[in-house]
N, C-alpha and C positions, 0 to 999 in steps of 0.2 A: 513588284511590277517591273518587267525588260522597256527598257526603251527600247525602240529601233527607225533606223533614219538614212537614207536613200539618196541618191542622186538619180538624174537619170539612168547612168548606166548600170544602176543596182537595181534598180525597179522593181524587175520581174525577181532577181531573188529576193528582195526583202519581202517579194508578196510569199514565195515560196514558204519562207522561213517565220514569216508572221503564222501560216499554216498550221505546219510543225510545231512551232508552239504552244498555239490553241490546242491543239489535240493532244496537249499535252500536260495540257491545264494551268498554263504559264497565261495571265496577266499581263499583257503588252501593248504600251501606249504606242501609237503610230507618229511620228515625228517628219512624215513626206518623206519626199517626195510622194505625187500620187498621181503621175505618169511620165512616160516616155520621153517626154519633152526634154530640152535641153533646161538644164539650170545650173544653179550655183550651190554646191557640196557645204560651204560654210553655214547656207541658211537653214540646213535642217540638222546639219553636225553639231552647231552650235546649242541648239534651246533644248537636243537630246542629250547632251552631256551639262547642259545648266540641269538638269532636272536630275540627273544623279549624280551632281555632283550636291545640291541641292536637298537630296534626300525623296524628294519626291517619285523616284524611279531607285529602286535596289542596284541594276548593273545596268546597260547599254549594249547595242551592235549596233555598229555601223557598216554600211556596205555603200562601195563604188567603184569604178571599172576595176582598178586598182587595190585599192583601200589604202592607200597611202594619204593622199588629201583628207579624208574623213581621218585617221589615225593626229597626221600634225592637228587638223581642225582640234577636235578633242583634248587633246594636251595640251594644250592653249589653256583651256578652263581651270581654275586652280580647285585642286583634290581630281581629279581622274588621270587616272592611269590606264591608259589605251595602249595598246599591243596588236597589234595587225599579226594574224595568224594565217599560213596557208596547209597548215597542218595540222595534224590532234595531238602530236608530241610538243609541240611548242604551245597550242591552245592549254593544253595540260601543266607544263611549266610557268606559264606565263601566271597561273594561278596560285600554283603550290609556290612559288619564290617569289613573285613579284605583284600580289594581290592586286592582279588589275582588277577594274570595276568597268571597264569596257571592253570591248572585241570589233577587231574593226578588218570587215573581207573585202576580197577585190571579187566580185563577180567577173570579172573578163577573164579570170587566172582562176580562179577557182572553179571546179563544176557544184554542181546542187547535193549531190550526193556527197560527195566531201564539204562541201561546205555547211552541211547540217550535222553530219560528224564531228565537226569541228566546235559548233554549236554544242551540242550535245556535251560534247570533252569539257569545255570551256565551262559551262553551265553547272557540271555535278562533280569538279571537282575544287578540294578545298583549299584555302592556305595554310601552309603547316606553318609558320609561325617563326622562332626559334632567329637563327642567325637571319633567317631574311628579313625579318621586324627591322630589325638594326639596320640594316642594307636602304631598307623602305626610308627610315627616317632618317637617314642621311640623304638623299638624294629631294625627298619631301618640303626638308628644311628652303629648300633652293627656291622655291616658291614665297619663301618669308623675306628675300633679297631685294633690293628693290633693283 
């Protein structure tokens, strides 16, 4: 199951992108926003990145005008690794090296058609493992600090 989770100024793409998914036979819990309105990025950033971090959701996307605030939002949560991508080389990377488990766009900077590219990239490719295991668990460990 994808989580995915909104602010206002994601809205309209997460509806986009909730779409694409479906159609794709992607499992997708909706984590709000669920309109237009003005709101706060933390309160649907947050319970979508408890929930895979949690187990209960496989990976996440967040989206907001930016996707900066949803990216810090989600690194906050201890086990997620969120990576705000504006491209499918780095959506691509960000999996193979650095096994994120979230994706976090800025709908005001990204359009639709890239930014489900981006989805897509993100989505079907793997982590290779190898030296970046080692990279992950140093950096991992930081969460065990107080």
């Amino acid at each position: 199951m994808i989580a995915i989770a909104c602010d206002h100024g994601g809205y309209t793409l997460k509806q986009t992108v909730i779409a694409h998914l479906t159609e794709q036979g992607y499992e997708v819990k909706d984590f709000g926003c669920n309109s237009l309105d003005s709101c706060d990025y933390p309160d649907f950033g947050i319970p979508a990145a408890q929930a895979v971090a949690g187990g209960s959701c496989e990976k996440g996307i967040l989206i907001c005008t930016t996707g900066i605030g949803m990216c810090i939002t989600a690194n906050k949560v201890r086990g997620i690794r969120c990576a705000l991508c504006g491209d499918t080389v780095s959506a691509s990377l960000t999996r193979q090296h650095n096994d994120t488990n979230m994706l976090a766009i800025g709908a005001g900077i990204t359009g639709p058609n890239l930014a489900l590219a981006i989805v897509d990239t993100w989505l079907n490719t793997a982590f290779v493992g190898g030296r970046h295991q080692r990279r992950i668990d140093k950096f991992m460990k930081l969460e065990e600090q107080p």
